[in-house]
N, C-alpha and C positions, 0 to 999 in steps of 0.2 A: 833472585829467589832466595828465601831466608831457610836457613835450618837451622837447629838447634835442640838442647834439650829441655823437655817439657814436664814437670809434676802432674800428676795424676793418682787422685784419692781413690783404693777401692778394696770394698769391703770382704773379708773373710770371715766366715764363720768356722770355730776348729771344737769338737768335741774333747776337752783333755779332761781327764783320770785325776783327783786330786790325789798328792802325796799319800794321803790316809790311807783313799781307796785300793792304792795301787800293793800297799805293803801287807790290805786287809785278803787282795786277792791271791798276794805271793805266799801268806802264812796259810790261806786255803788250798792250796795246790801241793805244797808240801807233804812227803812222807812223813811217818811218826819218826825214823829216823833222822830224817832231815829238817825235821822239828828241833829236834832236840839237840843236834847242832847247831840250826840257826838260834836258838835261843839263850845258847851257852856261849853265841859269839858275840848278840846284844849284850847278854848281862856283863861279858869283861867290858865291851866299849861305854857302858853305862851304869854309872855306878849304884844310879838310883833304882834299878830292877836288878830285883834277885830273882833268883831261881831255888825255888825249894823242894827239896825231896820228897816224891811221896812214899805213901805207906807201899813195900815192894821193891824200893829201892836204895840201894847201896849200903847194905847190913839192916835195914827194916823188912816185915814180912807184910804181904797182905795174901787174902784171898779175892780170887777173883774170876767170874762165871767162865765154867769152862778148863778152871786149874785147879790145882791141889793147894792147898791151904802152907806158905811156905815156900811155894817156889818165888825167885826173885823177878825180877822183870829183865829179860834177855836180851832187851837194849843196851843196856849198861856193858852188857861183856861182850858186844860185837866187837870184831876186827876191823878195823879200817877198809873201806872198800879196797881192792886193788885193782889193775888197771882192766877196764870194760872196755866190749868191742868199741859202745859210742867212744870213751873217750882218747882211745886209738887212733879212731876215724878222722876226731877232732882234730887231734896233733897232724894226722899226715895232710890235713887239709889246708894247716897253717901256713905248713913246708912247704907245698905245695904251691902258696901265694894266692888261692882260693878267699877272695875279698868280698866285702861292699854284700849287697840283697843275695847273691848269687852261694856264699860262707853261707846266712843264715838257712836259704833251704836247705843247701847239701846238709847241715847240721839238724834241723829240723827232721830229714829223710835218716839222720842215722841215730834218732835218736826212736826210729820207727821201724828198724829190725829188730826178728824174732831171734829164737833160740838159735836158728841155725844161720843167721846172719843175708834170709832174704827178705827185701822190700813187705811190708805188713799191710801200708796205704798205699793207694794206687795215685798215678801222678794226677789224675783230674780231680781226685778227693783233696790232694794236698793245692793242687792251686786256687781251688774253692774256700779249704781254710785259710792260707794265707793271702788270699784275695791278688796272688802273682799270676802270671801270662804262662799259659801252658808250654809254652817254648822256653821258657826262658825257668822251670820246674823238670824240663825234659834236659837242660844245659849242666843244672844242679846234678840230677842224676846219676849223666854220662861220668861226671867231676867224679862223684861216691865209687862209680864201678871201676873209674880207676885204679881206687886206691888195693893197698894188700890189707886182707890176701887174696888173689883172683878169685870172681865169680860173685863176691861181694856184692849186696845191694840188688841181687839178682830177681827178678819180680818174677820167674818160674824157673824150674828142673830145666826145661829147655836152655833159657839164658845165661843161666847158670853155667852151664857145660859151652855155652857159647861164649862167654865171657873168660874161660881159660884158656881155651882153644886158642884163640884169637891175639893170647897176648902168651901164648908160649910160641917158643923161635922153636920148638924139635915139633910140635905136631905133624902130622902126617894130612898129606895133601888129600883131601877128600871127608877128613874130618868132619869139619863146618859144616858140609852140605849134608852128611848124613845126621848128625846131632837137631841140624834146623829144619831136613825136612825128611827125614825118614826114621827118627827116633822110634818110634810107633813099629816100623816092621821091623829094627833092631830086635825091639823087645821081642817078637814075635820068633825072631831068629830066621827070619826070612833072608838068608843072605844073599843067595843066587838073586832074587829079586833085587834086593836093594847093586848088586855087580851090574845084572842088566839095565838100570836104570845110570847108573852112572857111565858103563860102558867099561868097565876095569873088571880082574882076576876077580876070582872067590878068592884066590890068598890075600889082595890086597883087601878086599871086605875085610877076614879075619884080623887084618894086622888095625885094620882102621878099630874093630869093636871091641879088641883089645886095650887098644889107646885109650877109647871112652870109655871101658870098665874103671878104669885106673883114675878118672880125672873124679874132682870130689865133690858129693852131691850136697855136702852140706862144709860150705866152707869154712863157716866161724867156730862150731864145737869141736873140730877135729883139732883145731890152732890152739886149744886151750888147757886146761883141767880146768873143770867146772867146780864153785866154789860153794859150798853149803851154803845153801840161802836161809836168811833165821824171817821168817814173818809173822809180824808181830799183828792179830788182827785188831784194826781200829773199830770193832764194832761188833756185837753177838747177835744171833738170829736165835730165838728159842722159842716154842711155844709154853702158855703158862692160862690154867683155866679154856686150854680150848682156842687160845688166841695169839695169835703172832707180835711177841714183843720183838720191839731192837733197842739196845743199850749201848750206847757208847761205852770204849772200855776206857776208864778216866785212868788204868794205870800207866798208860803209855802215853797221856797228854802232862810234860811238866807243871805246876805249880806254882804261878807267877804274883810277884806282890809289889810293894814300895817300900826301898828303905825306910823305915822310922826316923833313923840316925838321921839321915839326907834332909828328911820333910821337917823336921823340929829344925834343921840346922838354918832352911830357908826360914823358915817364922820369927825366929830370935837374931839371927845374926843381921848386921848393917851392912856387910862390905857389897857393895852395888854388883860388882863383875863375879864373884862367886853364885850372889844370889840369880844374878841372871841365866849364868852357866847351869845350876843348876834347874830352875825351871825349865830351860829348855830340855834338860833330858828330863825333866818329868813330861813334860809334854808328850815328848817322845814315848818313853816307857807306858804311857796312858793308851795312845794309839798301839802300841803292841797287844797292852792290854785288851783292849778292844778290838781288834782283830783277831784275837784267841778266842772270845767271845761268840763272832761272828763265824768262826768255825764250826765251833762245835754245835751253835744252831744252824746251822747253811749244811752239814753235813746228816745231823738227823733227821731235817726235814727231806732232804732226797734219799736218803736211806732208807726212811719211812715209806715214801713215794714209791722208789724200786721194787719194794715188795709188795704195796696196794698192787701195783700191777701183776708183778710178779706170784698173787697171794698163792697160788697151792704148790709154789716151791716146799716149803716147811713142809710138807706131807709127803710128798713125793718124789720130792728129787727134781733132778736136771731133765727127766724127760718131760714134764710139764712146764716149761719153759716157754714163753710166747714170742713174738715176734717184739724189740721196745725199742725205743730210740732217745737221743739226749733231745729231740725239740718236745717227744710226747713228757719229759718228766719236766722240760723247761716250759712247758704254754700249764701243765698243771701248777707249776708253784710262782707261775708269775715271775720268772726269772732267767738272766739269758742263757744262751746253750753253753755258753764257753765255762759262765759260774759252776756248771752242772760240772761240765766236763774236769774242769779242777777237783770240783769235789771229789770226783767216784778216781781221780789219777793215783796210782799206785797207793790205794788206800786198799783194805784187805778184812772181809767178813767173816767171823766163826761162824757155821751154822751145823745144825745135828747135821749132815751129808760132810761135811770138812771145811775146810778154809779157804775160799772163792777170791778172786780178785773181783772188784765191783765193777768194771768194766763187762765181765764175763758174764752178764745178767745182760747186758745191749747186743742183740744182733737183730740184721734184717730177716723176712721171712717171703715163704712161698704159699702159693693160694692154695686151697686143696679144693675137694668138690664139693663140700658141704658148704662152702662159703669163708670157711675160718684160715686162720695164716699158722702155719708149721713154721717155728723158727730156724736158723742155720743151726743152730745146734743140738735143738731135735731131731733132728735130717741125720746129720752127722753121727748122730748118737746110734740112729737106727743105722745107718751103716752100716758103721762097726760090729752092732749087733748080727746082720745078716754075714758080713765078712768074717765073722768068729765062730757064726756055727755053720758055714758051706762046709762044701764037703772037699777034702784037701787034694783030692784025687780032682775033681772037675771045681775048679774056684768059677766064682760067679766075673761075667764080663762087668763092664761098668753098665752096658744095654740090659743084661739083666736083671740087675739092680734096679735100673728106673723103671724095669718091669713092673719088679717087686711094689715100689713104691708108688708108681701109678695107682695097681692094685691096691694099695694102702689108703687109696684117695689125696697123693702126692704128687701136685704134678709137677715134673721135674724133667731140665734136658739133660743128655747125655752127657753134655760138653761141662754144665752143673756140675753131674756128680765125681768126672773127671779130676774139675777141680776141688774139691772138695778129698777126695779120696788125696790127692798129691797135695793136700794144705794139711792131711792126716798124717802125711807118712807113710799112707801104706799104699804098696807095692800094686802093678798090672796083676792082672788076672795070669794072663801067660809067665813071669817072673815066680808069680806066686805058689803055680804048678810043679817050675823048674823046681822052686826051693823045697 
C-alpha cells in the first residue's frame, strides 16, 4: 500500500479592499482632530503634499455660521489628548498578554465604554459586528472586567457592584448574594427581610449595606478629573427661507494641494530614481487627495439623509425625534452600513437646540397605539420630564411611570423603563424619597 503526498488545485475567492479604498475609508472615519493630525503626519512623510492654512487659522480670521466674526479655529490650540480610560485598558491588556482575535475585541469592547466606564454595546451586538462566536466575545469581556479599576466594563449597577465585590479580599461574607439578588429590597430598606432570607442578624444586614453604600457605582469618572472637551462641530443645521440647510464647516477640514516646486521638478529633471521617487508620492498624495474628497461628499450626503428623516428636528427639538437606524440611511443612499457608521463616528453637528453628536440622532423605537414608533430618546426624554415634576414627597415607582406612559399611548415594560431610568442616572423611587 502506497502513501504519499498529493498536489491538489483549489479555488478561492477573497473580497479585498484596494490600498485606495481602504486609506478613503480610514480619512472617513476620522475626527476633525484626528484629521488634522493625520494630515500633518502625511505632509512631513511626503514632500509632495502640503497642507495649507485656512482662512481661521493660525493668525488668519475668518467668520463662520454659528461664530463671531474673528474667533480662531480651536483645533489649533488643543492640548494633546492625555491618557483615556480606552487607552489605559489598552496598556493593561498588553501586560496582561491579552493576544491574537481575543486583544482585538477586548479592545474593540473598550473602546465602547461610556462616561462612567460601563459596557455601551451588548455582547450579541458586538459578536454580530465583528462576525466573532459569542463565547469567545463573552471571553473578551471577562479579560476587560478584569482589568483596574474594579467594576470596569460592567454592563449594569448590579455587575458593577458585583465585579468589586468579587475581587476585594475584606468584603463581607453575604455581600454578593445581597448586591446579585436582593439589591431591589436594599433599596427599599427592607432589611429584616432581606436577614430572613439569608438567615443572619439585622446587624450583619446593616454591616453588609454599609459595605455596598461604599463600593462605586460609577467606576471610571471617580478615577479621574475630567478634562474639557473642545468640539469642534463638522457640520451646521440652520433653517434658511422656511428650509432645512446643512453645510459642512469647511474651517475645520485642512487645505490640501501639490507641491509646484516637486511637479515642475519631475517634468524637467532626468535623474531616473528621484523622478520615480517622487511620482510615487504623487501618487500617493493624489489618493489622499481624493479621499478628502470622498469625505466631504460621503459625509453630506448622510447628513443630508439624517435629517430627511429626522426633518422636524429643526423645529422642535429632541422630542420629535423618531425611531432611525444605520441600514434605513444605508439602503436610502445605496451604501454600506459600516460607510455610514464611519461617517456619523465622532463627527459633531451645530444645530439652533446645540451641538449633538450624529450618532445621537440613531436609536431604536417602541410601538405606540396609533401605530407609529416613539424612539429611545423620546421615551427617555419624557421620563425625565414626569421624574422632574413628581412630587418629591411621594416620587413616581418605575410601574407608574409605564402607567403614565401607556396612558400616553406608549407601550412600554417595566423592566424597559427600569432600564432606561439606570442608563439616565437617576435614582429608585424609594432612594429618591430618602434623598
Amino acid at each position: 500500500m502506497r502513501t504519499g503526498l498529493q498536489l491538489t488545485q483549489q479555488l478561492n475567492v477573497k473580497m479585498m479592499l484596494k490600498p485606495e479604498l481602504q486609506q478613503s475609508l480610514q480619512i472617513l472615519q476620522l475626527s476633525s482632530y484626528e484629521l488634522l493630525q493625520y494630515l500633518n503626519e502625511q505632509a512631513v512623510e511626503n514632500p509632495v503634499l502640503e497642507v495649507e492654512a485656512q482662512p481661521g487659522w493660525i493668525g488668519e480670521r475668518r467668520r463662520t455660521i454659528g461664530k463671531a466674526a474673528g474667533e480662531s479655529n480651536p483645533l489649533w490650540g488643543m492640548k494633546a489628548k492625555g491618557e483615556t480610560l480606552e487607552s489605559l485598558l489598552l496598556s493593561q491588556l498588553r501586560i496582561a498578554r491579552v493576544s491574537g482575535q481575543l486583544y482585538k475585541i477586548a479592545a474593540f469592547l473598550a473602546g465602547n465604554l461610556n462616561e462612567a466606564g460601563y459596557l455601551a454595546i451588548s455582547v450579541a451586538e458586538t459578536a454580530s459586528l465583528l462576525k466573532q462566536p459569542k463565547e469567545l466575545v463573552e471571553q473578551a469581556l471577562d479579560s476587560l472586567q478584569s482589568l483596574d479599576p474594579a467594576g470596569i466594563g460592567a454592563t449594569s449597577f448590579r455587575e458593577c457592584l458585583l465585579l468589586q465585590i468579587r475581587r476585594d479580599p475584606l468584603a463581607l461574607p453575604g455581600a454578593g448574594q445581597v448586591a446579585d439578588q436582593y439589591l431591589q429590597l436594599l433599596a427599599e430598606g427592607k432589611l429584616e427581610k432581606i436577614g430572613l432570607l439569608l438567615g443572619i442578624s439585622l446587624s450583619e444586614v446593616k454591616q453588609i449595606a454599609s459595605y455596598i453604600r461604599e463600593l462605586n457605582p460609577r467606576p471610571w469618572s471617580a478615577n479621574t478629573d475630567e478634562e474639557v472637551q473642545y468640539v469642534v462641530p463638522d457640520a451646521y443645521l440652520f433653517k434658511e427661507n422656511g428650509k432645512c440647510v446643512i453645510q459642512l464647516n469647511q474651517a475645520c477640514v485642512p487645505k490640501l494641494a501639490l507641491s509646484r516646486d516637486y511637479s515642475e521638478f519631475v517634468v524637467h529633471r532626468s535623474d531616473p530614481a528621484a523622478v520615480s521617487f517622487l511620482k510615487d508620492k504623487m501618487k500617493s498624495a493624489n489618493t489622499i487627495l481624493h479621499g478628502m474628497k470622498q469625505r466631504q461628499v460621503t459625509m453630506l450626503r448622510v447628513i443630508q439623509s439624517i435629517f430627511e428623516e429626522q426633518a422636524m428636528f429643526a423645529d422642535d427639538g429632541e422630542r420629535t425625534l423618531k425611531p432611525l437606524t444605520l441600514r434605513i440611511i444605508s439602503e436610502k443612499l445605496q451604501i454600506h452600513e459600516s460607510t455610514v457608521s464611519r461617517a456619523v463616528q465622532n463627527k459633531y453637528i451645530g444645530t439652533p437646540f446645540g451641538i449633538f453628536e450624529l450618532k445621537y440622532f440613531f436609536s431604536s423605537g417602541l410601538q405606540t397605539k396609533t401605530g407609529d414608533y416613539a424612539s429611545m430618546k423620546q421615551i427617555k426624554l419624557r421620563m425625565k420630564e414626569l421624574i422632574s415634576q413628581e412630587n418629591k414627597r411621594q416620587p413616581l415607582s418605575d410601574q407608574k411611570i409605564v402607567d403614565l406612559l401607556t396612558w400616553e399611548g406608549i407601550n412600554i415594560a417595566r423592566r424597559t423603563v427600569t432600564k432606561y431610568r439606570e442608563e439616565m442616572n437617576l435614582l429608585s423611587s424609594t432612594l429618591r424619597r430618602s434623598m
